[in-house]
N, C-alpha and C positions, 0 to 999 in steps of 0.2 A: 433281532429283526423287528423291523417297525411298521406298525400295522397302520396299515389307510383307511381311512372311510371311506364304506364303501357308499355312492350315491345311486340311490335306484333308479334305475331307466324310468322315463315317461314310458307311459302305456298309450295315454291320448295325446296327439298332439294340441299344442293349442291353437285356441281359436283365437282371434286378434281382439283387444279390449273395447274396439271401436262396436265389430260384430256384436260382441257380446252384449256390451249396453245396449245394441238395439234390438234385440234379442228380449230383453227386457223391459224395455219400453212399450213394445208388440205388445208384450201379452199386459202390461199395467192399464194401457188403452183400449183392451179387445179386440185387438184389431188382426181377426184369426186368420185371413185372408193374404193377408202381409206378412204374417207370421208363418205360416204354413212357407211360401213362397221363398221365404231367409232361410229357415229349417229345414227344408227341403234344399238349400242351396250348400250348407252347412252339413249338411250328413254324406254329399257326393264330395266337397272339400275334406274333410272331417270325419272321414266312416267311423273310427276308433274313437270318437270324443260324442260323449252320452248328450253335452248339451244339445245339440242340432235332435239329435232323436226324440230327448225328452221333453224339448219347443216343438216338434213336429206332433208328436202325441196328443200335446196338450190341446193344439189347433185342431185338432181330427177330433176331439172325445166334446170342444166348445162349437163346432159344428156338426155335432150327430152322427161321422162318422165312426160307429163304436169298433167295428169289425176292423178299419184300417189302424186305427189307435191302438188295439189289441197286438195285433203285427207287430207295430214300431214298439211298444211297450216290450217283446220279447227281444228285439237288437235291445235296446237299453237293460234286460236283464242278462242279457251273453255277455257286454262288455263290463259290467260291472263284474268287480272282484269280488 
């Protein structure tokens, strides 16, 4: 009998590489406001995929909201393995 490898499911779907660089761009410029606004658009596309969350986080903890950061910080430790 000949055995297959087996390939593991995705857990997160991805996110598109266009999003994603700009995802990174956001936060290399500060620019938390736009950031927030991706990340927030990315986590209602994207619930299962940490990036959107942990761009969302990061927007929320660089404009002082520590309480709603906190939140998003616990979805990014649920989906983590």
């Amino acid at each position: 009998m000949a055995l297959t490898p087996r390939i593991p499911q995705r857990s997160q779907p991805a996110i598109p590489v266009k999003q994603a660089n700009e995802v990174g761009a956001l936060l290399a410029a500060k620019r938390w406001d736009e950031l927030m606004v991706l990340a927030r658009s990315l986590c209602v596309r994207y619930p299962r995929n940490t990036l959107g969350w942990r761009a969302l986080a990061s927007a929320q903890l660089h404009r002082g909201a520590m309480a709603d950061a906190l939140g998003t910080l616990s979805q990014v430790i649920k989906l983590t393995p």
